[in-house]
ROSE-4610 file (N, C-alpha, C; in Angstrom, 1 decimal, always signed):
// ROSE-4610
residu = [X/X/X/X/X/X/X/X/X/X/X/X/X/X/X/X/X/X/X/X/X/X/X/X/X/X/X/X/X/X/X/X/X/X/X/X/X/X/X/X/X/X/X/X/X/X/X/X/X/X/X/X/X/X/X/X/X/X/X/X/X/X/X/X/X/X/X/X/X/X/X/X/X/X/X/X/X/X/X/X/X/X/X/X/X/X/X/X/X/X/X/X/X/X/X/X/X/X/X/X/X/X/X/X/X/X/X/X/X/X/X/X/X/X/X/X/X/X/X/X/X/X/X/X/X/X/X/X/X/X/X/X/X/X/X/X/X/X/X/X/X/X/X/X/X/X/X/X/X/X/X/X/X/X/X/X/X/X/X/X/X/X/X/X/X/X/X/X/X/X/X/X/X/X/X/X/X/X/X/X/X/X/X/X/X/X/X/X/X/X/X/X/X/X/X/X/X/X/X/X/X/X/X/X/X/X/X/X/X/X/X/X/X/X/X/X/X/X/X/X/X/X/X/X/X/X/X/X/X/X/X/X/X/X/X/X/X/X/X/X/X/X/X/X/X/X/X/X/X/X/X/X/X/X/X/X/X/X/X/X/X/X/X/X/X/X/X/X/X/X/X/X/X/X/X/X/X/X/X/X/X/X/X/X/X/X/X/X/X/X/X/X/X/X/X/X/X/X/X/X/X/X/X/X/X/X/X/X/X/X/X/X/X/X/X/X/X/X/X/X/X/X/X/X/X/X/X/X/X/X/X/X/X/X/X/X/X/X/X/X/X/X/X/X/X/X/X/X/X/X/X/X/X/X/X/X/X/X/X/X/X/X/X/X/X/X]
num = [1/1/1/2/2/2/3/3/3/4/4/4/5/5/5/6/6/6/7/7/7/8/8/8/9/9/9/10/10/10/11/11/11/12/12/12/13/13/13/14/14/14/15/15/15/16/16/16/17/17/17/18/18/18/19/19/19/20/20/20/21/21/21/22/22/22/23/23/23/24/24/24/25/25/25/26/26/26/27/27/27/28/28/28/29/29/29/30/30/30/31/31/31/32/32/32/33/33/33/34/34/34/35/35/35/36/36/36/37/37/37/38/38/38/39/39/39/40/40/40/41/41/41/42/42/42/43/43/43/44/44/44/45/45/45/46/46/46/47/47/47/48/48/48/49/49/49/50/50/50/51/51/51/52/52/52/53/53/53/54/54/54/55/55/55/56/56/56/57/57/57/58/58/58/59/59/59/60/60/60/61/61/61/62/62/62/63/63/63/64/64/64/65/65/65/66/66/66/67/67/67/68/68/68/69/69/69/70/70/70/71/71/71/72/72/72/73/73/73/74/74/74/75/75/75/76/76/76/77/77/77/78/78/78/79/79/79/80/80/80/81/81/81/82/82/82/83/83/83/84/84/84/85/85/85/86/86/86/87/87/87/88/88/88/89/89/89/90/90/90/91/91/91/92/92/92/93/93/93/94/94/94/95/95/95/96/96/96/97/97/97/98/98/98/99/99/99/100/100/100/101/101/101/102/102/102/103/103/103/104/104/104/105/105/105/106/106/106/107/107/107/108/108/108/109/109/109/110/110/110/111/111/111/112/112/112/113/113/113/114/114/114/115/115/115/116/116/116/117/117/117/118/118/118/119/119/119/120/120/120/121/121/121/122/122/122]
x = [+0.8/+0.0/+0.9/+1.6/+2.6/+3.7/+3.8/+4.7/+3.5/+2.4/+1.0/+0.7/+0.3/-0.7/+0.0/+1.1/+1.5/+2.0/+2.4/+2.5/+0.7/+0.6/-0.8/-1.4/-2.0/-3.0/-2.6/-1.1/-0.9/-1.4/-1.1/-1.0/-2.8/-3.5/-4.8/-5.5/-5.4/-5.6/-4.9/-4.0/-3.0/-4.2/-4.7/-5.1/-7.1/-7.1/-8.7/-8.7/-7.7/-7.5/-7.3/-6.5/-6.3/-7.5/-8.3/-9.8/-10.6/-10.3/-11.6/-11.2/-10.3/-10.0/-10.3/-9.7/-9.8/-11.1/-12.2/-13.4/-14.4/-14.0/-14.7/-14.6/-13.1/-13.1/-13.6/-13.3/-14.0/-15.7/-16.0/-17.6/-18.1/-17.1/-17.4/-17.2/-16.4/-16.4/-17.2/-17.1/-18.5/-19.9/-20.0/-21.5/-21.0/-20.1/-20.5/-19.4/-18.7/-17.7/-16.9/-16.9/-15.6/-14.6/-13.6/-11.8/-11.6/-12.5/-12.2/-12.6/-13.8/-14.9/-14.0/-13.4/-12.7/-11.2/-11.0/-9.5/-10.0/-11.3/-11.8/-12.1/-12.5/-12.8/-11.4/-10.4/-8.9/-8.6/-9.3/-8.2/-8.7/-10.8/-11.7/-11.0/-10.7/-10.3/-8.9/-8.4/-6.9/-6.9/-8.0/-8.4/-9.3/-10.4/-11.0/-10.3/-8.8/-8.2/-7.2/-7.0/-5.9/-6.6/-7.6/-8.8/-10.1/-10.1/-11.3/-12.7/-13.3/-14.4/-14.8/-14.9/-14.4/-13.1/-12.5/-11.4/-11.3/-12.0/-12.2/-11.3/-11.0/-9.7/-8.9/-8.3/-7.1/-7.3/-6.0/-6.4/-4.8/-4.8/-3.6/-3.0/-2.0/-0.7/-0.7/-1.9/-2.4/-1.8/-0.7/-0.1/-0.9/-1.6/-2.1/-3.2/-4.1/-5.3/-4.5/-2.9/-2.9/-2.7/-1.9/-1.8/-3.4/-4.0/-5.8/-6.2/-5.5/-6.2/-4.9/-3.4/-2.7/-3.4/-3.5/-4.2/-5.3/-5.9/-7.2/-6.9/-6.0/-6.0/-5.1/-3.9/-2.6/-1.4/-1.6/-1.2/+0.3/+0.5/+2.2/+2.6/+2.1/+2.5/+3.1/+2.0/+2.0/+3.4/+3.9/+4.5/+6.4/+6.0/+7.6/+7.8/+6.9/+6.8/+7.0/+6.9/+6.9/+8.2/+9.0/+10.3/+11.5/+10.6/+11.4/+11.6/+10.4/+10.6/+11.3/+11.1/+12.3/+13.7/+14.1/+15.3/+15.9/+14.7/+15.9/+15.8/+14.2/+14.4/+16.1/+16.2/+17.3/+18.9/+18.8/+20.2/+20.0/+18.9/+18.5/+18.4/+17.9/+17.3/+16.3/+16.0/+14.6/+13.7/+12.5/+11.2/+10.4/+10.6/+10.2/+11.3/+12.4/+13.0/+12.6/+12.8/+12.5/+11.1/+9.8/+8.6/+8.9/+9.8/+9.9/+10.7/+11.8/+12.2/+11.5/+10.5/+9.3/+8.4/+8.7/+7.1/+7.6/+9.1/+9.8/+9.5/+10.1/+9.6/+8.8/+7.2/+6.0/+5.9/+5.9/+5.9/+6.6/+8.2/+9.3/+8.4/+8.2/+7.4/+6.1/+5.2/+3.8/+4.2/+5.3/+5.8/+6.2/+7.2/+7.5/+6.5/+5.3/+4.3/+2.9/+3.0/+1.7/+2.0/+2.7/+2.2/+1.0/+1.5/+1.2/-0.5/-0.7/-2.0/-2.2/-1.7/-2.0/-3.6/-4.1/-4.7/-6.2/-6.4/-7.5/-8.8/-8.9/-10.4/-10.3/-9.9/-9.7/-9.8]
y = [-1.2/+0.0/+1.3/+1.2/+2.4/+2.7/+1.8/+1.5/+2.2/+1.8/+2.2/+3.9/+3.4/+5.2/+6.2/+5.8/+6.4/+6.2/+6.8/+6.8/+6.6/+8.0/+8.4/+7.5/+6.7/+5.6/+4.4/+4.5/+3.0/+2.9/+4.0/+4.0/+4.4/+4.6/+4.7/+3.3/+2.4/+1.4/+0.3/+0.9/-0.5/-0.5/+1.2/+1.2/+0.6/+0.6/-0.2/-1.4/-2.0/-3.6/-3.8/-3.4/-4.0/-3.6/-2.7/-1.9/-3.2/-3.7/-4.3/-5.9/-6.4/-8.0/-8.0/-6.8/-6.6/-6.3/-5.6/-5.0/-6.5/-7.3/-8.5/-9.7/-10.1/-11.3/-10.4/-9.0/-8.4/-8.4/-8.3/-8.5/-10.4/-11.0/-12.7/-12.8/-12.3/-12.7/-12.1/-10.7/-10.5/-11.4/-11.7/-12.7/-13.9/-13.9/-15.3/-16.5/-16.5/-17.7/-17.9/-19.2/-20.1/-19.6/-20.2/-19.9/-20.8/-22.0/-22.4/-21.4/-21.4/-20.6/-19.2/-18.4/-17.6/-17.7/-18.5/-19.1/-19.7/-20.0/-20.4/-19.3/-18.0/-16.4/-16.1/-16.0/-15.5/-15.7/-17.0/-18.0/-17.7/-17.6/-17.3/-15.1/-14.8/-12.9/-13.1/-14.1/-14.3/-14.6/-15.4/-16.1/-15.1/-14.4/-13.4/-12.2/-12.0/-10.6/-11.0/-12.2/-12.8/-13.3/-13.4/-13.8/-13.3/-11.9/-11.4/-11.5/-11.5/-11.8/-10.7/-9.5/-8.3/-7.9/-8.5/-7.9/-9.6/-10.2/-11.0/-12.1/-12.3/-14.0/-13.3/-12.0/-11.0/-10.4/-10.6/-9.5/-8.8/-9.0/-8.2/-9.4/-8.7/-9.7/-10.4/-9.7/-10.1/-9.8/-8.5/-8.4/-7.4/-6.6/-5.6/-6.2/-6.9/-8.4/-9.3/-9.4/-10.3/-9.4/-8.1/-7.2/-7.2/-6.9/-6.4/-7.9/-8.9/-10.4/-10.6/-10.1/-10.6/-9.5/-8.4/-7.3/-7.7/-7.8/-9.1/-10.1/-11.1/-12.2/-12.8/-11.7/-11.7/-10.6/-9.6/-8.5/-8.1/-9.6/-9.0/-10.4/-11.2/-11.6/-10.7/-9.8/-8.3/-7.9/-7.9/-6.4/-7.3/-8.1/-9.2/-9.5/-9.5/-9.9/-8.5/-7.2/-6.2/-5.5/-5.6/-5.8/-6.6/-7.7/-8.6/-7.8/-7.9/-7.1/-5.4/-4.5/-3.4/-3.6/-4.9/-5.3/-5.9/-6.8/-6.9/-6.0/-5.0/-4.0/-3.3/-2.7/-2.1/-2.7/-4.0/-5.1/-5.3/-5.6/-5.7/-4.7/-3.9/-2.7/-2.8/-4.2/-3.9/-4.8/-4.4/-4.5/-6.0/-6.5/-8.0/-9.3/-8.9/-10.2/-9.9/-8.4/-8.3/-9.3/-8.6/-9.6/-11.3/-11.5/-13.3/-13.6/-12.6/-13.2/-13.2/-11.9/-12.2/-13.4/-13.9/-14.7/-16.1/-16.2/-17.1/-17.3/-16.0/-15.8/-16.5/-16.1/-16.1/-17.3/-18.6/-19.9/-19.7/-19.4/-19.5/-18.6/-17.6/-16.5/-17.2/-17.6/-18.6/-19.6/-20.2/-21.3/-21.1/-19.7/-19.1/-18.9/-18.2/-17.3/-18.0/-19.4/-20.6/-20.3/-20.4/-20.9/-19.5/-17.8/-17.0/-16.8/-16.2/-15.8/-14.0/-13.8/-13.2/-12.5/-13.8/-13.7/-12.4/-11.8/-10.8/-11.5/-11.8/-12.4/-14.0/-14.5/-15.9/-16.3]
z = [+0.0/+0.0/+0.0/+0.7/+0.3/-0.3/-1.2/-2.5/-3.5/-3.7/-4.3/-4.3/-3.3/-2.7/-1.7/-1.3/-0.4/+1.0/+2.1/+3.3/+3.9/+3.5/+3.7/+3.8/+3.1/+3.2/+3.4/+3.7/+3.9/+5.7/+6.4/+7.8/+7.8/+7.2/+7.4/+7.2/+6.1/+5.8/+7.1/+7.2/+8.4/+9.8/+10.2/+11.2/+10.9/+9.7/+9.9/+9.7/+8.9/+9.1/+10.6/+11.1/+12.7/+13.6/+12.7/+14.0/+13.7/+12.5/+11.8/+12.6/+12.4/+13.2/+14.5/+15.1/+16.9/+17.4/+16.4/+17.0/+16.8/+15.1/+15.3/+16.1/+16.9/+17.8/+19.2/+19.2/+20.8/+20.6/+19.6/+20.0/+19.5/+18.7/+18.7/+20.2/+21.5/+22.9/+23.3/+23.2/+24.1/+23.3/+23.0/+22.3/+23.0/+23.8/+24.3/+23.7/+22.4/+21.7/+22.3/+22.4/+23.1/+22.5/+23.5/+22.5/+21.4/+21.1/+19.9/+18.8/+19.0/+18.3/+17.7/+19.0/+18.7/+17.5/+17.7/+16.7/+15.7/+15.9/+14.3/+13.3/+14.3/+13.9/+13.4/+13.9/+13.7/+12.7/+12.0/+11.1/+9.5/+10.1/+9.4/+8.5/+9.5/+9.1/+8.2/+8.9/+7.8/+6.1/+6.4/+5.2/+4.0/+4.9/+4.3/+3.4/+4.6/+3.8/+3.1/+2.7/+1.7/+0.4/+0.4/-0.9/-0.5/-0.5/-0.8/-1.9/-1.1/-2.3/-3.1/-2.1/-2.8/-3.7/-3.8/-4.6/-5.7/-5.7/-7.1/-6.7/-5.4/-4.7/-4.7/-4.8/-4.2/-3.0/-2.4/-1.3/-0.5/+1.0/+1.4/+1.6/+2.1/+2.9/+4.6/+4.8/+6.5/+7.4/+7.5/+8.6/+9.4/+8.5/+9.9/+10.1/+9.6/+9.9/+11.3/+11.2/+11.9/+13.7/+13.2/+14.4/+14.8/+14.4/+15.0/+15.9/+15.2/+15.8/+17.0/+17.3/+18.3/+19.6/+18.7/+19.7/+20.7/+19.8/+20.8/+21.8/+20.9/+22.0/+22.4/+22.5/+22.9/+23.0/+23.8/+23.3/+23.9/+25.1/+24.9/+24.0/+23.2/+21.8/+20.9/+20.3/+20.0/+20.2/+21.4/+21.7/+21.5/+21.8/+21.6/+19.9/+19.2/+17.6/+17.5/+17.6/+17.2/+17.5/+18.7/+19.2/+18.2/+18.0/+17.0/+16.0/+15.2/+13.9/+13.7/+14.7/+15.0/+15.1/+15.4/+16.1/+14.4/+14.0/+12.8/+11.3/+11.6/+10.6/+11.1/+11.7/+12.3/+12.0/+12.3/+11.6/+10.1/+9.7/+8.5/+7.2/+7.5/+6.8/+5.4/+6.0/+4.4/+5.5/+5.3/+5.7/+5.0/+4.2/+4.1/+4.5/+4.8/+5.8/+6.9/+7.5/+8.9/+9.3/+7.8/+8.7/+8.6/+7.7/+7.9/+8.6/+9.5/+10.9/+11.8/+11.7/+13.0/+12.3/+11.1/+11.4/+11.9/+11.9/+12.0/+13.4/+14.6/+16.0/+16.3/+15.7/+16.4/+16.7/+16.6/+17.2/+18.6/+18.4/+19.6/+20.8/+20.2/+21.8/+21.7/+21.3/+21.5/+22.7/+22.2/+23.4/+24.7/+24.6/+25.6/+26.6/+26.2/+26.6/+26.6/+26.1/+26.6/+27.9/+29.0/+30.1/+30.9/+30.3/+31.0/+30.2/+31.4/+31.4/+30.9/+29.5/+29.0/+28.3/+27.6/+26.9/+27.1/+26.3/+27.1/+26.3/+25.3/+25.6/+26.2/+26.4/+27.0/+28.0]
């Protein structure tokens, strides 16, 4: 998006994909969904914004889909994946290895951070 259109709409667009994942698993829990239910929602918004039906089976890249979904239901997940990815933008200096060392992370800190009682809708 901001290779495209700009700065401007990339950081406008980044902030309503993440309103839009976070505001739908915070009201799938408030209605009441299990944590399955809930990760079946997660998996269900990943899927939606990578093959849109609006956009003809095209869609994004899922990262700010996936920030709106760690925001929800794990948010110092969130904040260690986001650490990560600063730390090797920084060593790195290009912006698509940094995200595939963090996506590399996000299993290692998942494991780390099963045992804590993080989770805010869970």
């Amino acid at each position: 998006m901001a290779r495209a259109l700009g700065l401007k709409y990339f950081f406008i667009v980044l902030a309503v994909d993440c309103f839009k994942a976070y505001f739908y698993l915070v009201l799938a829990a408030d209605l009441g969904a299990s944590p399955s239910l809930l990760m079946l929602c997660a998996f269900l918004l990943m899927i939606g914004n990578g093959h849109s039906i609006f956009l003809n089976g095209s869609g994004g890249k899922g990262v700010a889909t996936m920030v709106g979904i760690l925001l929800a239901i794990h948010p110092l997940l969130l904040i260690g994946l986001f650490a990560t990815w600063l730390i090797a933008l920084w060593y790195l200096r290009d912006v698509g290895i940094a995200s595939v060392v963090t996506s590399f992370a996000l299993p290692w800190y998942a494991l780390m951070l099963s045992g804590m009682h993080g989770f805010l809708l869970v």
